[in-house]
VMD Tcl script that draws the C-alpha trace (Angstrom):
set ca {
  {-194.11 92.75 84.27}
  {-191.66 89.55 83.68}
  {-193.08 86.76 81.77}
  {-192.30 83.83 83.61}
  {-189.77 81.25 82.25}
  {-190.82 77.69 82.35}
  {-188.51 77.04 84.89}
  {-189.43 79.20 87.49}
  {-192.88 77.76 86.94}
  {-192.33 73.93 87.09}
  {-189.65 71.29 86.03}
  {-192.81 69.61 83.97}
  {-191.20 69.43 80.61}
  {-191.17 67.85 77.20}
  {-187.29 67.77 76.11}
  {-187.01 67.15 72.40}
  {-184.22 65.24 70.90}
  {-183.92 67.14 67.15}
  {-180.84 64.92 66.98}
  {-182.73 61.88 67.06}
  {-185.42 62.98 64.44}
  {-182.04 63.72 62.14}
  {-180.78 60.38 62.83}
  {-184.14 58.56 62.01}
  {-185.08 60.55 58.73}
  {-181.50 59.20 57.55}
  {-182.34 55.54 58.67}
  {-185.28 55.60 56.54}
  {-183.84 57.17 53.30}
  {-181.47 54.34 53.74}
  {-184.31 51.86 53.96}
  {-186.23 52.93 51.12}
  {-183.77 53.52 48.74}
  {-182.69 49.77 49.28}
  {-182.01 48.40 45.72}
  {-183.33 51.68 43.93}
  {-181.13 53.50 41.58}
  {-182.84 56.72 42.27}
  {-184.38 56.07 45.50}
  {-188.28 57.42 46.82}
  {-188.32 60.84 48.06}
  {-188.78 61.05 52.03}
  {-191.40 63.56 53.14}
  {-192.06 64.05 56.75}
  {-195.31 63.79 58.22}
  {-195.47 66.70 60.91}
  {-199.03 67.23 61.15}
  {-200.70 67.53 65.26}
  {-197.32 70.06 65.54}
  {-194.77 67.14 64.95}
  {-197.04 64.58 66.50}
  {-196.31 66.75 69.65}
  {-192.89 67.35 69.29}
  {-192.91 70.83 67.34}
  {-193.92 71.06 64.14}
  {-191.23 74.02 62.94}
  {-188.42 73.04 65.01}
  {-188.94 69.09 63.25}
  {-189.24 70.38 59.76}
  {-186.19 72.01 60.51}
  {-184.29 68.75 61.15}
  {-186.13 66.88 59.00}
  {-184.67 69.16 56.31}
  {-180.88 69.34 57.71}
  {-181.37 65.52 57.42}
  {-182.26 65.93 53.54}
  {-185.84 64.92 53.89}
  {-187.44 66.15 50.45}
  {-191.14 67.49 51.77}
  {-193.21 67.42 54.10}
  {-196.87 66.93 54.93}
  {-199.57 68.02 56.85}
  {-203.49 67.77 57.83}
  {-204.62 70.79 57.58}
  {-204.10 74.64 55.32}
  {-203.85 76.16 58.75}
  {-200.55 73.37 59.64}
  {-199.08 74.62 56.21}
  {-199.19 78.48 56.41}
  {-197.45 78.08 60.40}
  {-194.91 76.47 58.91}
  {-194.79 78.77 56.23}
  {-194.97 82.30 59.02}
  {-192.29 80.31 60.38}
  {-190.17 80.48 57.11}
  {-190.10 76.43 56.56}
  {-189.27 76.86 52.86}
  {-189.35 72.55 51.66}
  {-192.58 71.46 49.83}
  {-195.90 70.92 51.66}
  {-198.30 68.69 50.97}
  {-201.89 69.43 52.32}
  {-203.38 65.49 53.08}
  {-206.74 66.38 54.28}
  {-207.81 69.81 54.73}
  {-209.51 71.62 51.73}
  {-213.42 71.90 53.88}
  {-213.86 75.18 53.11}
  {-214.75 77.34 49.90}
  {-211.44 79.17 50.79}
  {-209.04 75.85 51.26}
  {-207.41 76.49 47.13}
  {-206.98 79.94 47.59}
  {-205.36 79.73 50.78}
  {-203.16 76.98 50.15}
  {-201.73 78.23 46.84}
  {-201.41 81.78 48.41}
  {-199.11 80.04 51.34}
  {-197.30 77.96 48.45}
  {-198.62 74.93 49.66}
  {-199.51 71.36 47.57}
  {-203.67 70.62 47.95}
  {-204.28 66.49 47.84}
  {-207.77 66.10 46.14}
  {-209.63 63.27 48.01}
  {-213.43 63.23 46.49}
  {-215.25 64.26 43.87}
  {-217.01 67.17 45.75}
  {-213.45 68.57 46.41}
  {-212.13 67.75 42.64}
  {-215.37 69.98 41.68}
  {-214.68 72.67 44.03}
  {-210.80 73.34 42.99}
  {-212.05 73.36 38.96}
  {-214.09 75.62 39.90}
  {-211.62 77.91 41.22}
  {-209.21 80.13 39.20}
  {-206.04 81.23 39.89}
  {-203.11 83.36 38.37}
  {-201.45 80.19 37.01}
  {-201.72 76.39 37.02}
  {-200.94 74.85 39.98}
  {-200.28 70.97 41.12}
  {-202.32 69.34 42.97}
  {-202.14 65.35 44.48}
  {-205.30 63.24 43.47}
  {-206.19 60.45 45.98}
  {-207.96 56.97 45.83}
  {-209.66 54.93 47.74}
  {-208.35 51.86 47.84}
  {-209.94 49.88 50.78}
  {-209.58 52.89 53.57}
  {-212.63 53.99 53.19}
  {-212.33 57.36 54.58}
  {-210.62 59.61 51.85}
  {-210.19 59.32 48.54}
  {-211.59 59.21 45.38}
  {-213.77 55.86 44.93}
  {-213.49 53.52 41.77}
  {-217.31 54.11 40.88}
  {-216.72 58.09 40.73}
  {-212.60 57.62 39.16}
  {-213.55 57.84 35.49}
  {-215.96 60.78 36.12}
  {-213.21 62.71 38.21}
  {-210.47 61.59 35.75}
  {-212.15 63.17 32.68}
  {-213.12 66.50 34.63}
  {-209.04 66.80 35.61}
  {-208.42 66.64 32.14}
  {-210.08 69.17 30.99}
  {-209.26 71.36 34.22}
  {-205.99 73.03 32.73}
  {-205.39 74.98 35.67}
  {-204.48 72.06 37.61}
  {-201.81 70.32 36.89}
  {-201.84 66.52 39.01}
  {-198.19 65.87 39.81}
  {-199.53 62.95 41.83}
  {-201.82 59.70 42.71}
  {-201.75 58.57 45.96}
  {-203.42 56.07 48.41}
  {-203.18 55.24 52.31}
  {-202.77 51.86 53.48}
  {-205.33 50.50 56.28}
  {-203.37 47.31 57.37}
  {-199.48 48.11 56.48}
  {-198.71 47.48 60.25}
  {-200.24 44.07 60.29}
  {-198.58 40.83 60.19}
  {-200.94 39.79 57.56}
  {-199.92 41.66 54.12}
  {-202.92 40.35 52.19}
  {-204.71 43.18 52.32}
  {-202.08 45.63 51.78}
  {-201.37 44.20 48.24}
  {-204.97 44.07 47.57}
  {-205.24 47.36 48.37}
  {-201.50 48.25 45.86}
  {-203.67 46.10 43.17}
  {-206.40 48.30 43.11}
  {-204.21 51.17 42.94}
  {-202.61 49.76 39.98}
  {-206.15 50.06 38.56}
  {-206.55 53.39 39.28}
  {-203.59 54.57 37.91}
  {-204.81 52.77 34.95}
  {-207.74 54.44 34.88}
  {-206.31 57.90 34.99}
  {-203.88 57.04 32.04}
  {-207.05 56.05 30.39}
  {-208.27 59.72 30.17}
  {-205.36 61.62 29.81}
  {-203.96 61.93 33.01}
  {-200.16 61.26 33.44}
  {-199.14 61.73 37.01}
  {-195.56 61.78 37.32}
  {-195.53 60.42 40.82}
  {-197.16 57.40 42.51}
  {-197.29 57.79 46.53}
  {-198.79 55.28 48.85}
  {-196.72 53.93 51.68}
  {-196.24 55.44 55.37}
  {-193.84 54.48 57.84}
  {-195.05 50.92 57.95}
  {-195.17 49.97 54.60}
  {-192.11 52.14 53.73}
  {-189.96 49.50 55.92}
  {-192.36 45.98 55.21}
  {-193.99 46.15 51.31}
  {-190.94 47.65 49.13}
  {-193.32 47.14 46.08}
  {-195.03 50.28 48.07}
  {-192.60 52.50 47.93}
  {-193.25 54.26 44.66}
  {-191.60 57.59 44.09}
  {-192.28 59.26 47.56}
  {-193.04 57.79 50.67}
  {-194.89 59.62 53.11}
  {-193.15 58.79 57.15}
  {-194.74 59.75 60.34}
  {-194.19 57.86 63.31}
  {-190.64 56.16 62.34}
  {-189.53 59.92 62.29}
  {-189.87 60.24 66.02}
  {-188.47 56.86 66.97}
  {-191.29 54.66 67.04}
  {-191.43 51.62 65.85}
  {-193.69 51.57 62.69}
  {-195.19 48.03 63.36}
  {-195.73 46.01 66.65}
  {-191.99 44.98 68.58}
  {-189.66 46.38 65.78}
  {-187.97 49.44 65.87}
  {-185.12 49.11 63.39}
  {-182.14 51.49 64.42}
  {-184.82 54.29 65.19}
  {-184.43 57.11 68.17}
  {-187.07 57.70 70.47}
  {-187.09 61.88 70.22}
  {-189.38 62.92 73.09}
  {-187.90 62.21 76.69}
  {-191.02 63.57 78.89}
  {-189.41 64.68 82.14}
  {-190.41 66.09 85.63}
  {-189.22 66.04 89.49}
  {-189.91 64.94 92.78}
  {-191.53 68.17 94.99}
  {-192.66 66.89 98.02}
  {-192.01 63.47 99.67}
  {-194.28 61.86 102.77}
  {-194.62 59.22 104.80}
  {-197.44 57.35 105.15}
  {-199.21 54.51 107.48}
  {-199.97 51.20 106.19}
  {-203.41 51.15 105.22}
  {-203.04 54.85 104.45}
  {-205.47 55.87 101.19}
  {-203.48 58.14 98.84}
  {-205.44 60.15 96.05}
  {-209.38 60.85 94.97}
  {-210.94 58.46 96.40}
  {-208.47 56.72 97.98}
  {-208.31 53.72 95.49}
  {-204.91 52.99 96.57}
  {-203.60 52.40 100.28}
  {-200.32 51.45 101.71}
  {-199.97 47.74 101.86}
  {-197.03 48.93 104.61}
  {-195.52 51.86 105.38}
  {-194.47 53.90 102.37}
  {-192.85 56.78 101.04}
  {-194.51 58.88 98.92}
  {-193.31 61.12 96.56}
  {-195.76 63.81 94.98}
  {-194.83 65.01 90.95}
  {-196.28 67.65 89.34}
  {-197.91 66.52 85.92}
  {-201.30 64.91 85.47}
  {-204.13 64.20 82.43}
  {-204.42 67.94 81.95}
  {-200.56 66.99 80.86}
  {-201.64 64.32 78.67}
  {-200.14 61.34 81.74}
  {-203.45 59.55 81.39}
  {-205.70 59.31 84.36}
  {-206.03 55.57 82.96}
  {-202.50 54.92 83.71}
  {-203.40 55.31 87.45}
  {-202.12 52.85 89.70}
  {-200.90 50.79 86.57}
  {-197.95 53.21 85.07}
  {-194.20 52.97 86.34}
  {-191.34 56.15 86.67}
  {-188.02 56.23 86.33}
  {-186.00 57.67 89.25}
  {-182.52 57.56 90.05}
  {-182.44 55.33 87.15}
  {-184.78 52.72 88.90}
  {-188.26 52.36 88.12}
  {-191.32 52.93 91.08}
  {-194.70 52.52 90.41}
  {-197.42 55.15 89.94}
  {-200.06 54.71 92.45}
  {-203.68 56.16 93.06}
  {-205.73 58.01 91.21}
  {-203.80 60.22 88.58}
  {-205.29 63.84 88.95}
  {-205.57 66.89 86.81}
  {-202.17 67.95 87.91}
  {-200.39 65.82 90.11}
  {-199.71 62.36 90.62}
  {-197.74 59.99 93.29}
  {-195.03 57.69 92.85}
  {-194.57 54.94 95.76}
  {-190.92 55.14 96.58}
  {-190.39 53.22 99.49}
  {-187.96 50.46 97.83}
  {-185.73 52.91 95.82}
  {-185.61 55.28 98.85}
  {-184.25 52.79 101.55}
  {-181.52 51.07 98.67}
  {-180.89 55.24 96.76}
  {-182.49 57.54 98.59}
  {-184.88 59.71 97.33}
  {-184.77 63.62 97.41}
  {-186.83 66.58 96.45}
  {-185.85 67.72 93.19}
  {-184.96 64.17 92.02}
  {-185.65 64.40 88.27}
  {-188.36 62.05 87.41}
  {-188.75 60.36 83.77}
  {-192.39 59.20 82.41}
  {-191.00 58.86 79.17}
  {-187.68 58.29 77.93}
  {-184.56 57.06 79.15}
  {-182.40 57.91 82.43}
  {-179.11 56.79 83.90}
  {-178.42 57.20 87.64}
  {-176.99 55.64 91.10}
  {-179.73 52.55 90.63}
  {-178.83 52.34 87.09}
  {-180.15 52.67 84.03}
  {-184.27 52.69 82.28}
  {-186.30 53.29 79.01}
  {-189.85 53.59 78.97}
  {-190.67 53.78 75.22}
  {-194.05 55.48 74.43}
  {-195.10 51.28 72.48}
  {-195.51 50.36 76.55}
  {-197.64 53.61 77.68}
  {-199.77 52.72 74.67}
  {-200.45 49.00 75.51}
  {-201.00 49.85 79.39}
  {-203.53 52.72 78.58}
  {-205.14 50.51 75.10}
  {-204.10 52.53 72.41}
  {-201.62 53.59 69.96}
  {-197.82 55.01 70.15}
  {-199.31 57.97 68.18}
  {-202.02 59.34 71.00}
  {-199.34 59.11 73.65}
  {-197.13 61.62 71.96}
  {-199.95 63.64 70.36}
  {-201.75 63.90 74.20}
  {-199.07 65.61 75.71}
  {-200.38 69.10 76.02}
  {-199.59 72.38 75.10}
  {-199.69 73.72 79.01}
  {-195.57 71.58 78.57}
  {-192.67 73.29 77.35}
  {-190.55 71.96 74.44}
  {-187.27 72.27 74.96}
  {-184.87 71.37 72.17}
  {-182.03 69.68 72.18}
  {-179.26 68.30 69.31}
  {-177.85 65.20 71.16}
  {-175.76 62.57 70.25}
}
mol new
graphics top color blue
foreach p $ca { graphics top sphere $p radius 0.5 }
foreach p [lrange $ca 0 end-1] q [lrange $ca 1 end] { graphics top cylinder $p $q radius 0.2 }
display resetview
């Protein structure tokens, strides 16, 4: 039997700009080597597959772009990348929960981050073939991972008698880099001053300091150590509220038009008719919905592009489907079957031309650039494109 293609299923689709994610690993080397002789290393963040965009095929660009490494959540993110024949470094941020975590990460080649002292016990504990590095991390005001200053000196001396790990790294995460307020970001690069401290204090020489993400990469260069660790700038998005400086939006979230109706004024359209035709309308039915990750919050408060022209989402949003009141853009464009409709992303057509960035999907749903490209589901097709 055939498999089916994704187009002769539906035109619901995720198109994915690898051109883009090129353009913005190269805009922030730029930035963080600002003033630096030998400027940070870039690793990539591409944990939640690419924050929805494709894990492999991002690492892929990320690396034609020269970004040095790249990082992950979880053991099982680093060995797909690995099956996949990703060859850069890989740093494992948070997933050691098992017994098992060391051995599989050092048998997939991969870099374990240490981030409390019952996970500092457990990789003593294990043996291996030969030393291997590991990433030690502090808590420096997060307080969700990392090594706390009370247990530091206890951890430190343990490491330093643990020959079979080598730490190549100290590290920290930032709870406030995207803030307008920086107070607490260099309280937090104070107390990691300690730390360091601390470690030097029992032995331990880390060659590299880590601690900034995308925001603090572009806002605190005092942050910027030897690596930095971006996420979110590396798909386009702008690393702290209303700035997005010279970055690509990479994920253009795409459908069409398949049926179009007229309706009565008064007319209900959707579950439970929430919405009804303050005249009469054209309606145009698309084929994506929350199963899609188009939030069933953004119902009756979300706009589309079409034709180049925006038209407003209206009723309920449903698993699969949602509607799109057309009437305006049909009586100045026209408005066909098979239109190609944007939810995300930018289109030029006969109305002219629109950008919905993911920043204004976040603040009409009441969350965060990140979930919107993280919720669109699997059940899409990626399709990957090098563009200009």
């Amino acid at each position: 039997m055939r498999t089916a293609s994704p187009s002769d299923v539906r035109p619901t689709r995720a198109e994915i700009d690898l051109g883009a994610i090129a353009h913005n690993a190269r805009v922030v080397r730029e930035v963080v080597g600002e003033g630096r002789d030998v400027p940070p290393a870039v690793y990539g963040v591409v944990k939640a597959d690419g924050y929805g965009h494709g894990a492999t095929a991002v690492a892929r660009a990320m690396e034609s772009a020269g970004v040095e490494g790249l990082c992950v959540a979880l053991v099982e993110e680093g060995i797909a990348l690995r099956e996949a024949g990703v060859k850069l470094p890989v740093l494992v941020m948070s997933g050691l929960y098992g017994p098992l975590g060391m051995d599989e990460a050092v048998r997939a080649n991969l870099t374990p981050v240490l981030y409390d002292e019952r996970v500092v016990e457990r990789a003593i504990a294990w043996r291996g073939d030969a030393p291997v590095d590991v990433h030690l991390k502090v808590d420096t005001g997060m307080a969700r991972l990392g090594v706390t200053s009370e247990s530091l000196p206890r951890v430190a001396a343990k490491l330093a008698e643990a020959k079979h790990l080598r730490v190549a790294a100290v590290m920290t995460h930032f709870a406030d880099a995207d803030c307008d307020d920086d107070a607490f970001t260099f309280e937090q690069l104070r107390r990691f001053e300690l730390a360091r401290t601390v470690l030097r204090a029992h032995g331990l020489h880390p060659p590299m300091a880590h601690a900034a993400a995308s925001a603090a990469s572009f806002r605190v260069p005092s942050s910027r150590y030897d690596l930095v660790r971006a996420g979110i700038a590396l798909y386009g998005v702008a690393p702290f509220p209303n700035t997005a400086p010279g970055l690509l939006p990479a994920m253009r979230l795409r459908t069409e038009v398949i049926a179009l109706r007229e309706i009565d004024r008064g007319a209900p359209v959707g579950y439970a008719g929430r919405w009804k035709a303050p005249r009469r309308s054209t309606i145009a039915t698309i084929p994506i919905g929350y199963a899609d990750g188009f939030f069933r919050r953004l119902s009756s408060d979300a706009e589309v592009l079409i034709r180049g022209a925006r038209a407003p989402v209206v009723g309920n949003v449903s698993m699969d489907l949602c509607s799109v009141d057309v009437t305006d853009l049909a009586k100045r464009h026209g408005v066909s079957v098979g239109d190609e409709v944007v939810l995300l992303g930018t289109q030029r057509g006969p109305a002219g031309f629109g950008s919905i960035r993911a920043e204004e999907i976040a603040t009409r749903v009441g969350t965060i650039p990140y979930e919107v490209l993280t919720a669109v589901s699997r059940r899409v097709p990626r399709l990957y494109v090098n563009g200009d």
